[in-house]
NUSE-258388 format. One record per residue: residue in three letters; x, y, z of N, C-alpha, C, O in turn. Coordinates in steps of 0.02 Angstrom, whole numbers, plus 50000, padded with zeros to 5 digits. Layout:
N
AlaXYZXYZXYZXYZ
...
END
This chain:
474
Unk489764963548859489744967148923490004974248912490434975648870
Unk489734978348952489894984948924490484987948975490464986749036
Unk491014991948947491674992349008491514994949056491894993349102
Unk490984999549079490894999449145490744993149173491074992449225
Unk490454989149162490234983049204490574980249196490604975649237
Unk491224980249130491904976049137492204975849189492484971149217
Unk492124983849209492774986849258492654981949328493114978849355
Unk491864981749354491704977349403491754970649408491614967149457
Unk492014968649344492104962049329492554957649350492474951649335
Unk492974959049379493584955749404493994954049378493994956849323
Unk494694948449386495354950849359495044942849305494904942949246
Unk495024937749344494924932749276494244933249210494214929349163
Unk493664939749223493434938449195493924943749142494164941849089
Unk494034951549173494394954149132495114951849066495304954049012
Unk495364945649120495944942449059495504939249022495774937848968
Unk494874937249026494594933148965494384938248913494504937948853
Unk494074942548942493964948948878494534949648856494524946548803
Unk495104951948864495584952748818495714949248774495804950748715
Unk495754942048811495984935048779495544934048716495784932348662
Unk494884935148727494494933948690494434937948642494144935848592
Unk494714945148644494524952148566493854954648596493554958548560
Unk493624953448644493034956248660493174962748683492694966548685
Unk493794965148703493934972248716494714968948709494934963248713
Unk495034975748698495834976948682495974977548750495554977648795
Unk496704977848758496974980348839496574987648820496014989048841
Unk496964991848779496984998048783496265002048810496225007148845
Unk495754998248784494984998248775495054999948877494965005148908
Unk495214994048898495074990848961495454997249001495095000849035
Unk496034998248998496395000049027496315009249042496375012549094
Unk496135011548959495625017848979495165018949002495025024649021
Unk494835014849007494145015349038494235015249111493835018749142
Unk494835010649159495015010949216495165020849240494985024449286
Unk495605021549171495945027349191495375034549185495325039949215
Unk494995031149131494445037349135493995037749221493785042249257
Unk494005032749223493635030549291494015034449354493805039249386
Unk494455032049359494915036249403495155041949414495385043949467
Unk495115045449352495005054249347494315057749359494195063749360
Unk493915052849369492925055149382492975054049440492875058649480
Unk493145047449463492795045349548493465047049588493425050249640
Unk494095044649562494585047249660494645051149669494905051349725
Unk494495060049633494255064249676493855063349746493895067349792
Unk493515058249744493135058349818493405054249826493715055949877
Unk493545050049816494095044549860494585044849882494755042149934
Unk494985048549844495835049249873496095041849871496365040449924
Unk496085037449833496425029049834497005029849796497465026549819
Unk497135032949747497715033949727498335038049757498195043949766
Unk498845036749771499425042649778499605043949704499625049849686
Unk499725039849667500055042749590499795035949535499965030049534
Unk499365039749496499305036249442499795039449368499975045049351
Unk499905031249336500165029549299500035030249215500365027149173
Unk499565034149203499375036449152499495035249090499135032249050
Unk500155038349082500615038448999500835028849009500575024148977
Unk501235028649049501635021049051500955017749071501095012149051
Unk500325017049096499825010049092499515008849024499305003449002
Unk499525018048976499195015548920499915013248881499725011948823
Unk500505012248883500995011248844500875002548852500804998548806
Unk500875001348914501044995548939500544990648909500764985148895
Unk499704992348896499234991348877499124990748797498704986948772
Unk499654996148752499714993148687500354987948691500534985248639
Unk500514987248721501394981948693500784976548712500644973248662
Unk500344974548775499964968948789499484967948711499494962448683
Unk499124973248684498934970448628499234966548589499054961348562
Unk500124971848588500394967548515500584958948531500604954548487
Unk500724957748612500834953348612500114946648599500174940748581
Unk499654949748612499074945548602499094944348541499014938548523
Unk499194949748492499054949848429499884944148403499684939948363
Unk500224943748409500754941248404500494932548428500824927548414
Unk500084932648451500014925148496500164922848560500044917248581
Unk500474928648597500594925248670499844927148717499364930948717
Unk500164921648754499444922348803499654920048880499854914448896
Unk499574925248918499774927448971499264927649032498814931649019
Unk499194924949088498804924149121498514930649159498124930049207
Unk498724936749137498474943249180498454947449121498304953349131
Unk498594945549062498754950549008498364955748995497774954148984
Unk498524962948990498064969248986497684968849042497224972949038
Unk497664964949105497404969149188497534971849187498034972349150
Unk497274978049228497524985349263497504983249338496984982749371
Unk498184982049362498044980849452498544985549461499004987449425
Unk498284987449544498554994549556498804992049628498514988949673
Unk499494994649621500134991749703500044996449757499825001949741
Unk500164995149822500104998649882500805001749884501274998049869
Unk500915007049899501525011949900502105011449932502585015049920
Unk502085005149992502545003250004502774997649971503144994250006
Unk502674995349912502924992449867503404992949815503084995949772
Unk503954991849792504464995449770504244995849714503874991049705
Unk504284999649661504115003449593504685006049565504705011349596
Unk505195006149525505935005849463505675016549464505165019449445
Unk506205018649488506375024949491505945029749532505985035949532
Unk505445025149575504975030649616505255027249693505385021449710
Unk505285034049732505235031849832504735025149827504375023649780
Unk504805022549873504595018649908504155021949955504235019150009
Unk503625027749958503535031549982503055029950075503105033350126
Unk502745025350066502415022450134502005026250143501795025250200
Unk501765029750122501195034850145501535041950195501295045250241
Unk502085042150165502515049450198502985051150157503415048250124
Unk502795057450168503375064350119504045064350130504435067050092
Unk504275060350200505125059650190505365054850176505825052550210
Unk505095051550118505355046050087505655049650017505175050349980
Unk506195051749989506535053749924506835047749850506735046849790
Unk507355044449922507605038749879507285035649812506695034249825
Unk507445033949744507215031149679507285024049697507785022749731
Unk506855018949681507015012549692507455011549630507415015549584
Unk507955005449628508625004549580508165000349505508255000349444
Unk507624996949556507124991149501506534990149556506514991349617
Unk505984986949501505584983949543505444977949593505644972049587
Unk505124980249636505084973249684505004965949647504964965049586
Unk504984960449702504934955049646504034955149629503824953149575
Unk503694957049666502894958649677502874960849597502814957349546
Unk502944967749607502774970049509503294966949472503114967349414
Unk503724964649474504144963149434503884955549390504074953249336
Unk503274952349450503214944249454502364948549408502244946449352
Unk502024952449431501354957249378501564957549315501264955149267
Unk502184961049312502374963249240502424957949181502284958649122
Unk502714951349223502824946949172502524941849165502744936549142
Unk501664943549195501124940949183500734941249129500404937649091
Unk500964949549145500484952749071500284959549102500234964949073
Unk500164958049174499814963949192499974971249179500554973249174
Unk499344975849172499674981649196499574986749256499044988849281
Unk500304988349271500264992049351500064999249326500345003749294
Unk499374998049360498945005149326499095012749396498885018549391
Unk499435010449442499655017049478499735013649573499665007949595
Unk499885020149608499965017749692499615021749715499545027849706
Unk499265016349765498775018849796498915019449877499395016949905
Unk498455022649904498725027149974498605022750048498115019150058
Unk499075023750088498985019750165499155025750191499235031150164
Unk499235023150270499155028550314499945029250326500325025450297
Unk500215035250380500985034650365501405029350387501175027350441
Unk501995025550369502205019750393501645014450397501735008750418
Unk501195016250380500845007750391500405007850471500235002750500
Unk500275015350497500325011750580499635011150595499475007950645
Unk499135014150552498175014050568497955008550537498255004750498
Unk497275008450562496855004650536496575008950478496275005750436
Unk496605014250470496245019150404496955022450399497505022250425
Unk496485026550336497155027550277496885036050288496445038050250
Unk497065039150324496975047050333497655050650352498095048650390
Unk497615056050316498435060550349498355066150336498075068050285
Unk498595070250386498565077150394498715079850337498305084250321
Unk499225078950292499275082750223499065080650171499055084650124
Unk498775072250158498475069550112497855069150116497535065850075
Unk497535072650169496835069050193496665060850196497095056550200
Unk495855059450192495525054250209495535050650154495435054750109
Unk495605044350125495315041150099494535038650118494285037650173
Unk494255038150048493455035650075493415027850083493865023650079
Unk492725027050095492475019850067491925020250009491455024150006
Unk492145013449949491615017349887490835017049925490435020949899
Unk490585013549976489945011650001489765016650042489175015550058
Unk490055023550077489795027050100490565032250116491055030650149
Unk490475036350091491085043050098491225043650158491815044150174
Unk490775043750200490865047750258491005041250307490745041750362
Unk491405034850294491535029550315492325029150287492485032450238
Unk492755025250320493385024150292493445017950265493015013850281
Unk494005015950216493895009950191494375004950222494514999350201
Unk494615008450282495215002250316495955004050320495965009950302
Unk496375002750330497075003150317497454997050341497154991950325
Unk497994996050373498405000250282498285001950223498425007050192
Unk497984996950209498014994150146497174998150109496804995850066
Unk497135004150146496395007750123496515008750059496015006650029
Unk497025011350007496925014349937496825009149897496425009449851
Unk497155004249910497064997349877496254996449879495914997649830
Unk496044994649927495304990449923494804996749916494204995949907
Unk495075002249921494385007649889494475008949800494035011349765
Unk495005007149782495135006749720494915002049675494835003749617
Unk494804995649695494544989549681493824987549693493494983749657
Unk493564991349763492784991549768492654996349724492114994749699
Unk492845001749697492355007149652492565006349585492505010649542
Unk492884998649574492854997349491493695003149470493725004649411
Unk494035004749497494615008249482495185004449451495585007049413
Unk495194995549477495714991549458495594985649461495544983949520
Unk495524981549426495254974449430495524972449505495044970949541
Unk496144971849538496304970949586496984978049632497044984149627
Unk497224974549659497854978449701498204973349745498004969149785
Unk498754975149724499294974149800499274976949866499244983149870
Unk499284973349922499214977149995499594972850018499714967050000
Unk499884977550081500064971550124499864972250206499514976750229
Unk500194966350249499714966050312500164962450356500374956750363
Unk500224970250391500964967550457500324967950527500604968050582
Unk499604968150531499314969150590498574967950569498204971650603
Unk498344965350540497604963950485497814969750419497234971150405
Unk498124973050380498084979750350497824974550296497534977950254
Unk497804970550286497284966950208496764966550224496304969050193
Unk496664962150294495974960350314495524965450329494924965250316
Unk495944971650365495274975650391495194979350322494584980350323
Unk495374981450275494984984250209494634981350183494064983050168
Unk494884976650173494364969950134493694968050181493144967750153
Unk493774966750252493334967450295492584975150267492014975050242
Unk492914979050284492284984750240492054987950205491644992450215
Unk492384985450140492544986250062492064981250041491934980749981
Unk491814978050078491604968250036492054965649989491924961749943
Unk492504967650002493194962649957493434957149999493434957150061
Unk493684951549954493874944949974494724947549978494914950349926
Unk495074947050016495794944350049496034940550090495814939550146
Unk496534937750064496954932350107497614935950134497984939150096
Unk497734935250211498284934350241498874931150197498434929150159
Unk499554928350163499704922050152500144922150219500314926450260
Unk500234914850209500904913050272501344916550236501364918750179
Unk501814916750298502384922650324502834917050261502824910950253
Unk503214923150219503684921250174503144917750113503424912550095
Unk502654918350084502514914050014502524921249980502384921049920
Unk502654927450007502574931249930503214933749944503254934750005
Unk503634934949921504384938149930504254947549921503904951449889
Unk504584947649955504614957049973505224958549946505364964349934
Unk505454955849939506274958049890506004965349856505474966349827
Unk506474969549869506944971149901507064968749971507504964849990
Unk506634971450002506764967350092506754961450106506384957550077
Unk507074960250143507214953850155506484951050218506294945250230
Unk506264956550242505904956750284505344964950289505414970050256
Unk504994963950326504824969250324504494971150420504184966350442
Unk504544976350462504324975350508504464968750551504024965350579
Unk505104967550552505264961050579505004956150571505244951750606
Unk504474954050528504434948450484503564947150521503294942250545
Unk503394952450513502584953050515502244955650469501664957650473
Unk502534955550430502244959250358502104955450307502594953650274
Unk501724954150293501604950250213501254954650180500864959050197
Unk501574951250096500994956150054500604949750013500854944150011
Unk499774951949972499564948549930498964952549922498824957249959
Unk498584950249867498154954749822497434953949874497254949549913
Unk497114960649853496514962549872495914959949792496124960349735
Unk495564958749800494994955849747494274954049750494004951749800
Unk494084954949715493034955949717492974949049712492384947449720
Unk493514942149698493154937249724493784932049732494334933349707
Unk493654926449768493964921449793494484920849739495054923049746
Unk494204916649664494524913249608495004921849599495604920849590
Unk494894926049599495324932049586495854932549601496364932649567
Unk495754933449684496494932549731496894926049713497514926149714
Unk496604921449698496714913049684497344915849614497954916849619
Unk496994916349569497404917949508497844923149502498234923249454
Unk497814929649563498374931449557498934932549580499424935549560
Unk498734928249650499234923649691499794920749668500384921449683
Unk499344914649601499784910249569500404913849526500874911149495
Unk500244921549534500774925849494501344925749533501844922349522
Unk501244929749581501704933049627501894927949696502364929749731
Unk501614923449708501974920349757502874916049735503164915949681
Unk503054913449794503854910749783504274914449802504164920349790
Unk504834913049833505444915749851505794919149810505784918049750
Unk506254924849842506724927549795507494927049843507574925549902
Unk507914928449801508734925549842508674933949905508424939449894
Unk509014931249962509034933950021508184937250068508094942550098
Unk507764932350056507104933450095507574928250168508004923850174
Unk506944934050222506924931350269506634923050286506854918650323
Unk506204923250253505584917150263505464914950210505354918550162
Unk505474908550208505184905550140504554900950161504624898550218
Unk503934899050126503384897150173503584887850140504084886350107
Unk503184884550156503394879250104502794878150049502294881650042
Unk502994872650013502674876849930501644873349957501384868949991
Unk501484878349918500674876849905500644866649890501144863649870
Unk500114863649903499854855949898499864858849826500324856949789
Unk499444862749804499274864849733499204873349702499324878449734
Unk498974872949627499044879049619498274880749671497794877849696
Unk498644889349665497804892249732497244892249677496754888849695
Unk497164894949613496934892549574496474884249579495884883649594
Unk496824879949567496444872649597496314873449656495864869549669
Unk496454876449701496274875749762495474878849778495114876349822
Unk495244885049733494754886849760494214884149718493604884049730
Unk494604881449650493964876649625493664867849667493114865149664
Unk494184865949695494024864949734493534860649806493684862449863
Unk493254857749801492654857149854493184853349931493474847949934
Unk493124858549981493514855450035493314851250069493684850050117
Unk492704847350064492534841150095492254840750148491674842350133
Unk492264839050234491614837850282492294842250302492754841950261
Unk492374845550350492954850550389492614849650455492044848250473
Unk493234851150488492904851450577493164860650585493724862050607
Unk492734865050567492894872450582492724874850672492254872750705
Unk493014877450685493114880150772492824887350747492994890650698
Unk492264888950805492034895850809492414897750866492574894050912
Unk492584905350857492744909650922492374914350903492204915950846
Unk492154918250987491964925250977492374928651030492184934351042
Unk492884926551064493224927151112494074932951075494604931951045
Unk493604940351111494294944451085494944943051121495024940251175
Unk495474946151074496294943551112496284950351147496424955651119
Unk496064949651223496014955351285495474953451307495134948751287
Unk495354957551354494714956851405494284962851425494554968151442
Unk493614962251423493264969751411493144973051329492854978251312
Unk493504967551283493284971751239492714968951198492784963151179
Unk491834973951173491344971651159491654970951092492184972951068
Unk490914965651061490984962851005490314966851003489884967151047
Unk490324970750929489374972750919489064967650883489354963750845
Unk488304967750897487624962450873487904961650800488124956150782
Unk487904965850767487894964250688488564959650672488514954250643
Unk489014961550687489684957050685489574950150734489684945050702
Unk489434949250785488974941950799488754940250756489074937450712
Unk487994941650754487694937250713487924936050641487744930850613
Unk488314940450607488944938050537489164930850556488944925850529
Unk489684931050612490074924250626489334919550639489244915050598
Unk488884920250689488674916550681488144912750629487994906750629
Unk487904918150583487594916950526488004909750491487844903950481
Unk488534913450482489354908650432489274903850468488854900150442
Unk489474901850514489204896850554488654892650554488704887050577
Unk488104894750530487614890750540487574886650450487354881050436
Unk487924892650397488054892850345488584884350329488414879050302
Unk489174886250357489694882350350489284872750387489484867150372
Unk488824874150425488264866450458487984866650403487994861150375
Unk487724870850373487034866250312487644864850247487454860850205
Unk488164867150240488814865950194489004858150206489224855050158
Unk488924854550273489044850150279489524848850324489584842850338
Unk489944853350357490424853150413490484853650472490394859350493
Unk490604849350513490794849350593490864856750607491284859850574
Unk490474860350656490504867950667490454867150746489984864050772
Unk490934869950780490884867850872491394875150881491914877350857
Unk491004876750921491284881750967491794882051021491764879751079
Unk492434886450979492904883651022493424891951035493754895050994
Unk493284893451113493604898651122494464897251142494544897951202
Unk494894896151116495474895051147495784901551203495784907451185
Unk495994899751255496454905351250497114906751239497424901551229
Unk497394910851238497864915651194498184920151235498304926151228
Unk498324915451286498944921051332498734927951303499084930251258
Unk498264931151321498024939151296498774944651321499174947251282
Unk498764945151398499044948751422499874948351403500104953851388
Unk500264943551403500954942151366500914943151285501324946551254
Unk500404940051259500504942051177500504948851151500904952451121
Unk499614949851184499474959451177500194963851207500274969251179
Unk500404963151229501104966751273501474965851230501624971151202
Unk501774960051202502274958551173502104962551084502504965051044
Unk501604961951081501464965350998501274974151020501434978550980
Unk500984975451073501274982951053501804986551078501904992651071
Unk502074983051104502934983151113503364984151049503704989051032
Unk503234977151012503544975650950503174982650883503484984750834
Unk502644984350898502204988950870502524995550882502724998750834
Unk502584997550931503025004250945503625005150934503815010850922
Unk504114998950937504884997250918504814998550837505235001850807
Unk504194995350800504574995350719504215002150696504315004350640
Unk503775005350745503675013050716504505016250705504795017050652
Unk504735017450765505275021350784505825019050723506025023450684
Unk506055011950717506425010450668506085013050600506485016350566
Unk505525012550575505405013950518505445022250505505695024050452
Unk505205026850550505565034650558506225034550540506405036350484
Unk506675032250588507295032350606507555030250530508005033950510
Unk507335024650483507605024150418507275027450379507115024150329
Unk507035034750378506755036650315507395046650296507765050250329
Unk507275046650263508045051350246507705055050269508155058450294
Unk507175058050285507055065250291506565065250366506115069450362
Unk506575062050420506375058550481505795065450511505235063750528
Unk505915070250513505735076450532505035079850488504705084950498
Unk504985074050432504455077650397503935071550417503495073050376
Unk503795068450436503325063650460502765067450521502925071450565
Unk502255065450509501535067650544501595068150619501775062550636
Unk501545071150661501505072450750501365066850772501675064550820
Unk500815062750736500575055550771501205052750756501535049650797
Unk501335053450710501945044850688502695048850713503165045050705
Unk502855054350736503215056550789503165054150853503595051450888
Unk502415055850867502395051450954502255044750954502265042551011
Unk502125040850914502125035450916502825032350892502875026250896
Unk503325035950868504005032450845504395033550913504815029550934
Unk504205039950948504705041651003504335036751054504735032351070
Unk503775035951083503695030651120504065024051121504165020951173
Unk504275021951058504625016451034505335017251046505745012751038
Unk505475023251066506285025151068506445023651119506985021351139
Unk505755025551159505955025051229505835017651270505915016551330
Unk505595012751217505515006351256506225004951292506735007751272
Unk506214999851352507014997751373507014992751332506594988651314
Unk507934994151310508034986451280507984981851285508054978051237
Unk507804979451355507644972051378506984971651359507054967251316
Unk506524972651358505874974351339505854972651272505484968251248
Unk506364976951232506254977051139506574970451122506324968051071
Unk507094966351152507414959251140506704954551179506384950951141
Unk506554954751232505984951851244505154949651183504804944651170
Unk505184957051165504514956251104504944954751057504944948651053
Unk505294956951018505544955050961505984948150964506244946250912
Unk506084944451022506364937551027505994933750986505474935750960
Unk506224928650980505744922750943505224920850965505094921451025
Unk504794917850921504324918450897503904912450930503324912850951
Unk504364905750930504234900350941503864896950962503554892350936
Unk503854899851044503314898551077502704899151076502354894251086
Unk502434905251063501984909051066501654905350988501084903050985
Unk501984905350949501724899850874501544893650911500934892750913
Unk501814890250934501594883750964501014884151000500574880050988
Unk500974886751025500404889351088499944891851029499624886651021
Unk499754895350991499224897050937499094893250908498514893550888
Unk499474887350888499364882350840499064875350863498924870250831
Unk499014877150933498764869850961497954870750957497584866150972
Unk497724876950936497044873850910496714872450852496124873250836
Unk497574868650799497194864050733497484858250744497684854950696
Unk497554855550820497604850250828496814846050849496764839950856
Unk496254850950855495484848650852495054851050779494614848550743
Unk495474858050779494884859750714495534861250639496124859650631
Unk495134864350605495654860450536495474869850525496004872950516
Unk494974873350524495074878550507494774883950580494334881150613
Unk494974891050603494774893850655494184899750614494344903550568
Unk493504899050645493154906050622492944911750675492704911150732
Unk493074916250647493254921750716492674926250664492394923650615
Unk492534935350694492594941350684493244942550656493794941550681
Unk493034946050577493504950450554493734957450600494324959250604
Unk493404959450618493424965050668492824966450720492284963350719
Unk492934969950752492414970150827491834971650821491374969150853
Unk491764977150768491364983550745491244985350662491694985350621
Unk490744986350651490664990950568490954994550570491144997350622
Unk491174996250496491845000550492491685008250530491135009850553
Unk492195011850530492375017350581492115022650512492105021650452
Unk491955028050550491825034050519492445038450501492845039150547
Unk492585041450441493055043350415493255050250479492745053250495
Unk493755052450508493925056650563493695053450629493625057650673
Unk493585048450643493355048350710493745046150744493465041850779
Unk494165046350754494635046050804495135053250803495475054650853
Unk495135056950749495165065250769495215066750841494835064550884
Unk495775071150852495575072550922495805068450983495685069851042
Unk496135063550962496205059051031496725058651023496865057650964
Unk497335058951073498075056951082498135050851048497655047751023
Unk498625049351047499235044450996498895036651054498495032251038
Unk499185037551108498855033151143498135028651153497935022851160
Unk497965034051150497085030851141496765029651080496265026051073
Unk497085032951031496765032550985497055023050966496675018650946
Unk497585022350977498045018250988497665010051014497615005150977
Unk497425010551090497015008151111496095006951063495755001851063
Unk495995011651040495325011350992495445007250944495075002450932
Unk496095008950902496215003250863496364996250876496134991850839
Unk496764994850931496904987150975496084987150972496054986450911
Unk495714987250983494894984351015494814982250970494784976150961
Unk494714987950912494374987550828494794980450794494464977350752
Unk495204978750804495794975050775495684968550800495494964750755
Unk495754964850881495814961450917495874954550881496244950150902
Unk495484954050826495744946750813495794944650759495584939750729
Unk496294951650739497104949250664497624949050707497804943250716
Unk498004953750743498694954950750499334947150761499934946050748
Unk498744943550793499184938550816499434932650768499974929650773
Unk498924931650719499294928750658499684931350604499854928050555
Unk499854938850618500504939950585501104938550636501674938150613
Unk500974937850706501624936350742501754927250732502344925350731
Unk501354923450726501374915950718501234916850625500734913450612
Unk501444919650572501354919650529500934915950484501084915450425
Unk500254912450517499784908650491499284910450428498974915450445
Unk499164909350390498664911950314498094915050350498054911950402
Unk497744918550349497014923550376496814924850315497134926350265
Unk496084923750325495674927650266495104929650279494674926450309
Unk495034937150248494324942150277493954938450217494124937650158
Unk493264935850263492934933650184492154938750204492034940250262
Unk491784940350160491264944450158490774941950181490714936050165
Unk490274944550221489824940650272489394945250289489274946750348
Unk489044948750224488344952750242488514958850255489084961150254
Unk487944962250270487884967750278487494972050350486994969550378
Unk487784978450372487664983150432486724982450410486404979950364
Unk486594985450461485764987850427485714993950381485194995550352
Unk486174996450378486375003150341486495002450281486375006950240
Unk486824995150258487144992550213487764995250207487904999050162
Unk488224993250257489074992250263488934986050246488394983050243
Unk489484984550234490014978150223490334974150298490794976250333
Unk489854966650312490364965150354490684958950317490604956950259
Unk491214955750386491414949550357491694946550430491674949050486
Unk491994939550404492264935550451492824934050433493014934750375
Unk493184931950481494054929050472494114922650479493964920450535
Unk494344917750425494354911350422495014909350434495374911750390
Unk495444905050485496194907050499496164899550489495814894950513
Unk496574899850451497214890750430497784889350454498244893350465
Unk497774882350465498514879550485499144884350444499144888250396
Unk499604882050487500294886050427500424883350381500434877150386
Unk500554885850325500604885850261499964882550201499884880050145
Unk499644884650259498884879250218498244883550184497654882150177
Unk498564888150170498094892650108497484886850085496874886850093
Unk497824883250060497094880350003496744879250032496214881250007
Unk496654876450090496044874450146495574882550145495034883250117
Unk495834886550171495524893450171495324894950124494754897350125
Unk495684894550054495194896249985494674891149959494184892649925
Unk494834885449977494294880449958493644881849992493124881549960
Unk493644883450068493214884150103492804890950094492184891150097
Unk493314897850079493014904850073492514903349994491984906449989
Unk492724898849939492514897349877491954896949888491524900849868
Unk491834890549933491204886949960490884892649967490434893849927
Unk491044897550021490394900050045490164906849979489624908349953
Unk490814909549971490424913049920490144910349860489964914249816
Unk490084902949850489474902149799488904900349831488384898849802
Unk488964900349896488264899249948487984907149934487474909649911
Unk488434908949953488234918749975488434921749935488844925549961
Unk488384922849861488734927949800488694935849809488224939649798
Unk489434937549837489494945049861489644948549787489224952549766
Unk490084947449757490564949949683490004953849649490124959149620
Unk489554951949652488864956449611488524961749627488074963949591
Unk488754965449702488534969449712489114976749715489704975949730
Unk488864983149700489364987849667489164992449713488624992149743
Unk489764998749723489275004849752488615008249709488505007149650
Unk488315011249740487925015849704488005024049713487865027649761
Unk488245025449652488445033849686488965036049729489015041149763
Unk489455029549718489775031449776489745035949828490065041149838
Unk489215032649869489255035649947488515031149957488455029750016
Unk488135029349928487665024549935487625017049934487805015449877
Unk487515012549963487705007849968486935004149898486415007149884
Unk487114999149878486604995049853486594988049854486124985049830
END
């Protein structure tokens, strides 16, 4: 295989080339980096690549191959989301008043490193984490590799435009509001939500009051699967610990999940907000997909206390802007939006901010009573094909605010009930975007979701298709 088509190859086929002498790390790992000095000029997915230390990191992986060890990520190039801690760099979040050196790495790269992998650089989100796209007044836009003049999502945008245009076998992202799902959503990348607490954030004990998870972005199911099995598990002083996997995710997406009783919704969390034709007929395509698969498929709109939940999460949404300003050393250098959206948060009443940020409990119970009929939930990844890069330009903090709640409507709530979500890939715009669907699992029940997302992508094989030209879809 020739290293460009390596590069598209993904993370387990890439550890087998190494494994195998069919290419060196070093081979692999330049070719990432040559790649990434040609194409993220138009992308902008990187904040800082790693250059000198990925090719260092990439010969010690030879010697160890050559030595005999064999390492389940050995000589990857996967590339971390920036709010991820990194050994002598800020913690930067996608803003300039972040200074502080981290003391060491998170347990995330720390759990990469001693895989084999190598952390080939950080890639860009929007500031604090607070969009659905990854654009900023002093960093500009990130693209999407399938059409420039489209965004590739956020948070977690540098990650999955880095990984769709062949830049990194995979990436770290994380996802306090869909920020995995909606990139992966129009990237055609496969991501999983995990339940709240299976990947440890150490340093933090938490992150965003415990709506945040992180886990890898990947061109296919078995990818995320294998490099899950890296980085998940507790570290001493996490908030949440999930309880352990039935099996490795690995076995899980090999797999076959058996007759399932899956629940359709098309029912957004609010009222008035449209769903467009092409994102229909996705869910319901999958749907008709997941019946000839062999599974109980019944349509089941629950509701979802809209008006108390939606309230209560952008409550809790405007509270952890303001805190996350409020902890950064240099507070004053942060963007006008993430100014008025932190001071809105200042100004919630405290009864209000103990109200949303109270426990959790209820409102989990109440979400969870519909896998007491169906075993997995299939929704819309998002409302709409992805958004055009600037289009929301121009509109107050508020509305633009509101544009995103619509676009969003049915992730936010399984990071507040911390349940597994996964954007799985589900065709294409007429334009040829990228859509997908959201497959949501009991708590702590990942494997059900990868067994099932497995299924369909060997029904529907997405992993094979690449940009063309980045900005052309093929």
């Amino acid at each position: 295989m020739e290293l460009t088509q390596l590069c598209f190859a993904g993370v387990a086929r890439q550890a087998h080339a190494v494994r195998s002498g069919e290419v060196t790390a070093r081979e692999l790992v330049l070719e990432h980096l040559r790649r990434i000095e040609r194409i993220d000029p138009k992308l902008n997915a990187f904040r800082l690549v790693f250059t000198e230390q990925a090719l260092a990191q990439a010969e010690r992986a030879d010697a160890r191959r050559a030595a005999g060890e064999d390492l389940p990520l050995l000589g990857v190039p996967i590339a971390v989301k920036e709010d991820i801690a990194v050994e002598g760099l800020p913690t930067t979040k996608g803003t300039n008043a972040a200074r502080a050196p981290q003391p060491a790495d998170s347990a995330i790269v720390a759990r990469l490193r001693a895989a084999g992998a190598v952390v080939i650089g950080r890639t860009r989100m929007p500031e604090l984490g607070l969009w659905p796209h990854t654009e900023s007044s002093w960093a500009g836009p990130t693209r999407n590799p399938w059409s420039l003049t489209h965004s590739p999502g956020g948070s977690s945008g540098g990650s999955a435009a880095a990984v769709a245009a062949g830049l990194a076998a995979a990436a770290i992202g994380t996802d306090g509001a869909g920020s995995l799902r909606i990139p992966a959503a129009v990237t055609g990348l496969f991501a999983l939500k995990p339940q709240r607490g299976r990947v440890s954030l150490a340093p933090e004990p938490q992150m965003l009051g415990g709506l945040v998870v992180a886990g890898p972005l990947t061109r296919t199911v078995g990818d995320w699967a294998l490099v899950a099995d890296q980085i998940h598990g507790a570290a001493p002083g996490d908030a949440h610990v999930a309880h352990p996997p039935r099996t490795s995710f690995t076995e899980a997406a090999r797999t076959d999940p058996g007759r399932l009783r899956i629940g359709v919704s098309l029912r957004p969390w609010g009222p008035g907000i449209p769903i467009a034709d092409e994102v229909r007929d996705a869910v319901q395509d999958t749907a008709a997909l997941l019946t000839d698969l062999g599974h109980d498929v019944v349509r089941l709109d629950p509701p979802m206390r809209d008006l108390a939940a939606s309230t209560q999460f952008a409550l809790r949404y405007l509270h952890n802007a303001h805190l996350a300003r409020a902890g950064l050393e240099l507070p004053d250098l942060v963007e006008a939006r993430t100014r008025t959206a932190a001071e809105l948060g200042r100004r919630v009443p405290r009864g209000l901010v103990r109200w949303a940020t109270g426990s959790d409990t209820a409102l989990t119970a109440y979400a969870n009573r519909v896998f007491t009929s169906v075993d997995v939930l299939l929704t819309p990844a998002l409302t709409r094909p992805p958004i055009r890069v600037g289009e929301w330009d121009g509109r107050d903090v508020v509305t633009a605010l509101l544009a995103a709640a619509r676009y969003t409507t049915f992730l936010p709530l399984w990071n507040i009930v911390g349940n597994p979500a996964a954007s799985v890939p589900a065709g294409r715009t007429s334009s040829g975007l990228p859509l997908a669907v959201q497959l949501v699992g009991r708590q702590h029940d990942e494997c059900t979701l990868l067994s099932v997302s497995a299924q369909l992508e060997r029904a529907r094989p997405w992993a094979d298709r690449t940009p063309s030209g980045l900005g052309q879809a093929n």
